[in-house]
C-alpha positions in Angstrom: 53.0 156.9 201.3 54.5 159.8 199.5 52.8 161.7 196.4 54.1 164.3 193.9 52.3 167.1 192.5 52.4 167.0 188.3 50.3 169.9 186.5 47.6 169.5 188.4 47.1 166.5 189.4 48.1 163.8 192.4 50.1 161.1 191.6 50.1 158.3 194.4 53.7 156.8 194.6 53.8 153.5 195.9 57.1 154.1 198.3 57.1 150.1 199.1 56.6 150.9 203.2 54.4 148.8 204.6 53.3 149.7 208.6 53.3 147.0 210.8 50.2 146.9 212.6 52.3 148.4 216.0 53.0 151.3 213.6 49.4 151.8 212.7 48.5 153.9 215.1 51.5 156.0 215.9 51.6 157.5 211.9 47.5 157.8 212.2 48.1 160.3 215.3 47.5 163.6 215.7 49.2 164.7 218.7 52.2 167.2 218.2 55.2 165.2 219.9 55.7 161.4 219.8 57.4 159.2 222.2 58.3 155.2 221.2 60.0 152.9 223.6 60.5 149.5 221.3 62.4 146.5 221.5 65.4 145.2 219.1 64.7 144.8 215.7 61.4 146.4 216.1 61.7 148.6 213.1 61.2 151.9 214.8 63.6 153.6 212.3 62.0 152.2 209.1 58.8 153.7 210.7 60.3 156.6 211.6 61.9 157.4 208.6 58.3 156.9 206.4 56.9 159.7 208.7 59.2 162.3 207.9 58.8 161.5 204.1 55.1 161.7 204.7 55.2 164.9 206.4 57.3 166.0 203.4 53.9 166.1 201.5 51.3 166.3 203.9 52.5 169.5 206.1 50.5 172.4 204.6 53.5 174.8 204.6 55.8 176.2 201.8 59.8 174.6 201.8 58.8 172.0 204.4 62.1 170.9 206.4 62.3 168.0 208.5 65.1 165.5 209.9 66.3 162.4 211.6 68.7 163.1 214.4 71.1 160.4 216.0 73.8 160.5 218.5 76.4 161.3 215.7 76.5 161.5 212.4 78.5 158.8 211.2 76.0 156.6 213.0 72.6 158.8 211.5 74.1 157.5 208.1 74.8 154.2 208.7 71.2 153.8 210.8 69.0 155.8 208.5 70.6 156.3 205.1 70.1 153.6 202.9 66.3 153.5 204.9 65.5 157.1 203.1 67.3 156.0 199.5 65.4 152.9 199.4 61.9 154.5 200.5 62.2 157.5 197.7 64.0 156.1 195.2 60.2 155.4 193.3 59.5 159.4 194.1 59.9 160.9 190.5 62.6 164.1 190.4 63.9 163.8 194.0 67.7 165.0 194.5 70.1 163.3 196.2 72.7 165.2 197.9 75.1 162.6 199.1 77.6 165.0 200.4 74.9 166.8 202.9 73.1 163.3 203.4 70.0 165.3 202.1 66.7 164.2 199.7 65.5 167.3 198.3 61.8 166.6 197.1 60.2 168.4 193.7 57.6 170.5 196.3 60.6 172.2 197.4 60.6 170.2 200.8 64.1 168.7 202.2 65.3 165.4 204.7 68.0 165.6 205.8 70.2 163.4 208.4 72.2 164.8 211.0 74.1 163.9 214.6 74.0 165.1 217.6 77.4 165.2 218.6 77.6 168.4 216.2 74.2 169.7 217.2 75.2 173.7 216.6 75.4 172.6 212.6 71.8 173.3 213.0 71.8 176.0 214.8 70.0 178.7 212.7 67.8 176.7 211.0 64.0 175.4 211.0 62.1 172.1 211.1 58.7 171.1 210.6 59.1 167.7 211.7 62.2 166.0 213.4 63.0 162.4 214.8 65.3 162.0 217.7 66.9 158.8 217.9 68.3 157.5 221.2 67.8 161.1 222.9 69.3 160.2 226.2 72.8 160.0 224.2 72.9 163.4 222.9 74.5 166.1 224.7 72.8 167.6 226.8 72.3 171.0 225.3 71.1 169.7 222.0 67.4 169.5 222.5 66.5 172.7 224.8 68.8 174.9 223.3 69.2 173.8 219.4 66.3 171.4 218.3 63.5 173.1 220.0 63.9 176.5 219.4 64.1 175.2 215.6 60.3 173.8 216.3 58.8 176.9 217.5 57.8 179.5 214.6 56.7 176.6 212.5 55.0 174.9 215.5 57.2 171.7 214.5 56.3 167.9 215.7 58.9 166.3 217.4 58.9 162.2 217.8 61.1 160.6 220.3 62.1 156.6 219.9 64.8 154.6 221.7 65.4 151.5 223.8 65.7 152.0 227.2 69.0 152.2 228.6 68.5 152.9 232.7 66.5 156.0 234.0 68.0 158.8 232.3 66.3 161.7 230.2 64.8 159.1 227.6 62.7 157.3 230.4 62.1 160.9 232.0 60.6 161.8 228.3 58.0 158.8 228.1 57.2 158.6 231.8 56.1 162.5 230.9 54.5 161.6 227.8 51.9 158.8 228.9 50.1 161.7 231.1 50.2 164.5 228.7 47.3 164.8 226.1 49.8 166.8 223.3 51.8 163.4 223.3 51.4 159.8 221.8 53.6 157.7 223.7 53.9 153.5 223.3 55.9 150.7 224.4 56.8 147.4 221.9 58.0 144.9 224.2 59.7 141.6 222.2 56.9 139.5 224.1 54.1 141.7 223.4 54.8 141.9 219.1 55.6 138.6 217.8 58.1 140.4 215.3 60.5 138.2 216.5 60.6 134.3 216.2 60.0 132.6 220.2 63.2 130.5 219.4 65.2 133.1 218.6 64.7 135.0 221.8 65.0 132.7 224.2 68.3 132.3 222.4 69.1 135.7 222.8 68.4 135.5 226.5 70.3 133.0 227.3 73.1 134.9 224.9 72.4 137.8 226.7 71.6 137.4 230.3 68.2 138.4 231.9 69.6 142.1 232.6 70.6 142.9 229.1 67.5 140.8 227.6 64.9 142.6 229.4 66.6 146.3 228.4 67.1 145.8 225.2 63.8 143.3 224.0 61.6 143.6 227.2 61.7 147.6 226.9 63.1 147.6 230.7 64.0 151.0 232.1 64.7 149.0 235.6 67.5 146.3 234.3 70.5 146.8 235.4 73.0 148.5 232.7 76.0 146.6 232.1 79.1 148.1 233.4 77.6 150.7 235.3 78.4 151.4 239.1 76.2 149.7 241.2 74.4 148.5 238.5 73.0 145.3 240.7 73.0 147.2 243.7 70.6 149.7 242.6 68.4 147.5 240.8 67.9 146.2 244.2 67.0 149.2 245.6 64.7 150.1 243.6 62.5 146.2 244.0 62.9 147.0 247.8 61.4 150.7 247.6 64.7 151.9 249.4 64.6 155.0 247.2 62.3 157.6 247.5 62.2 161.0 247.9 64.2 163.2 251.1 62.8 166.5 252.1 65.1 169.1 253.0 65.7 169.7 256.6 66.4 173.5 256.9 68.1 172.5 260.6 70.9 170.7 258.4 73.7 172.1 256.1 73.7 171.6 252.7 77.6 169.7 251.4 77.4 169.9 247.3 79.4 166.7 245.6 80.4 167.9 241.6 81.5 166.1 238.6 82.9 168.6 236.2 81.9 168.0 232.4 84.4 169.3 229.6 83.0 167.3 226.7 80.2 166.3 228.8 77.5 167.1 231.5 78.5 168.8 234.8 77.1 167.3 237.7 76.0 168.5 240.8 74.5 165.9 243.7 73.1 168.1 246.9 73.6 165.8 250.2 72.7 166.6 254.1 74.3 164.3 256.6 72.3 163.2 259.7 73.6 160.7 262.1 74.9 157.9 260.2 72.6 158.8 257.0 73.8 160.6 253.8 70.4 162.6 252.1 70.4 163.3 249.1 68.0 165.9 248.6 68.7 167.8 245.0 70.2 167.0 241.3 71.4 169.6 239.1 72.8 169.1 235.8 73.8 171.1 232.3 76.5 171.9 229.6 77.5 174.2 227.7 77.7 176.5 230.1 80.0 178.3 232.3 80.8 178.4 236.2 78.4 181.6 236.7 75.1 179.8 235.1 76.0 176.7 238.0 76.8 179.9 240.6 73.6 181.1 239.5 71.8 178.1 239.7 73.0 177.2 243.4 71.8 180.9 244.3 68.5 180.1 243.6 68.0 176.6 245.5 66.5 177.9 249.2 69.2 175.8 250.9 72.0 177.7 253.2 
């Protein structure tokens, strides 16, 4: 997997990563921006992690930069850490900066782990290659605003993976990315791989419950999340085709419903009422921002 450069010649350092077949085909690709949806104990961060020490070497730039992105940071360290030790410890002259949770590589390329949850710490920098994990739990400001921009002189790849947790912007990402050719996009479900043991998941189901089983080993952006609202309710709703899109009736006025976000998201649901039916018709969501970008943002809907 990895390789160093040593007066002239290429030595071939045996990093002790071996792809499962699933992974075959994801680290062969060639698209810019990747996209897994995989069960449990898949090993989409092991995988993930040997990419970005690949790219390390095999981007044809100067002072390559790349990362691995989760939630927060205490959480990239525990998920990802030991992963990039024990995959370039047999990479001759590396340096480990345990402080800044950083691999610097002897071609002058860098990994480095960082979280979400303080996504203006990069801010001001560049990446050649980045791996979000779990993107539907970072604020959301992080990718638009911080992450991406860091992509764009370098022309950056980006690779999403998660398991699914409802339809929120990580399902919105891979629906996306199965109809758009500068994307490679898969799903691992637990019953498609045979990673794991037949025993030990119908144990897990019946540990588990069919909801949580088929979200978090059957790759299921439909089961019903645990502790949500309605969770049951909805899932319902969705098997019956009761949701589908309203139109807007210019005839009707337009009532706005918002959830103010301090830490979080603001949220703004758009609703007509006709007869004994509620519509609603328009979402609008951000943070990070203040009370003229949501002014400014109503302004420009064509409802009155």
């Amino acid at each position: 997997m990895g390789r160093v450069i040593d007066e002239g010649d290429t030595i071939r350092v045996r990093t002790g990563y071996v792809p499962r077949p699933q992974a075959v085909a994801f680290h062969a690709r060639t698209e810019r921006y990747a996209c897994l949806v995989a069960h449990r104990r898949f090993g989409k961060t092991v995988a993930a992690i040997n990419d970005l020490i690949r790219a390390c070497y095999t981007t044809p730039l100067n002072n390559v930069r790349v990362a691995y992105i989760a939630p927060y940071l205490s959480q990239s360290k525990a998920i990802a850490w030991d992963y990039l030790l024990e995959y370039t410890a047999a990479i001759p002259d590396i340096k480990v900066n345990i402080a800044e949770l950083r691999i610097d590589f002897p071609n002058g390329a860098r990994i480095r782990l960082f979280g979400a949850d303080n996504y203006n710490a990069m801010r001001g920098l560049y990446f050649d290659a980045v791996v979000l994990d779990e993107p539907a739990d970072f604020p959301a400001s992080a990718w638009p605003t911080v992450i991406r921009p860091a992509l764009a002189d370098r022309k950056g790849k980006a690779t999403f993976i998660g398991t699914p947790k409802g339809k929120n912007e990580f399902w919105e990402i891979y629906n996306d990315a199965k109809d758009d050719p500068n994307w490679y996009s898969a799903m691992f479900k637990a019953s498609e791989t045979s990673i794991l043991d037949e025993g030990e998941l119908v144990e897990a189901r019946r540990a588990m419950g069919d909801d949580r089983y088929e979200q978090e080993f059957e790759c299921s952006f439909e089961a019903a999340i645990q502790g949500a609202y309605y969770a049951v309710e909805m899932k319902d709703a969705q098997s019956d085709s009761r949701i589908t899109r309203v139109p807007y009736d210019p005839a009707l006025g337009v009532v706005t419903a918002w959830d103010l976000g301090i830490g979080d998201s603001t949220a703004i649901w758009f609703a007509q009422f006709y007869g004994q039916e509620i519509r609603i018709i328009d979402y609008h969501e951000n943070s990070g921002v203040g009370l003229d970008a949501y002014a400014k943002a109503l302004s420009e809907k064509p409802y009155h």
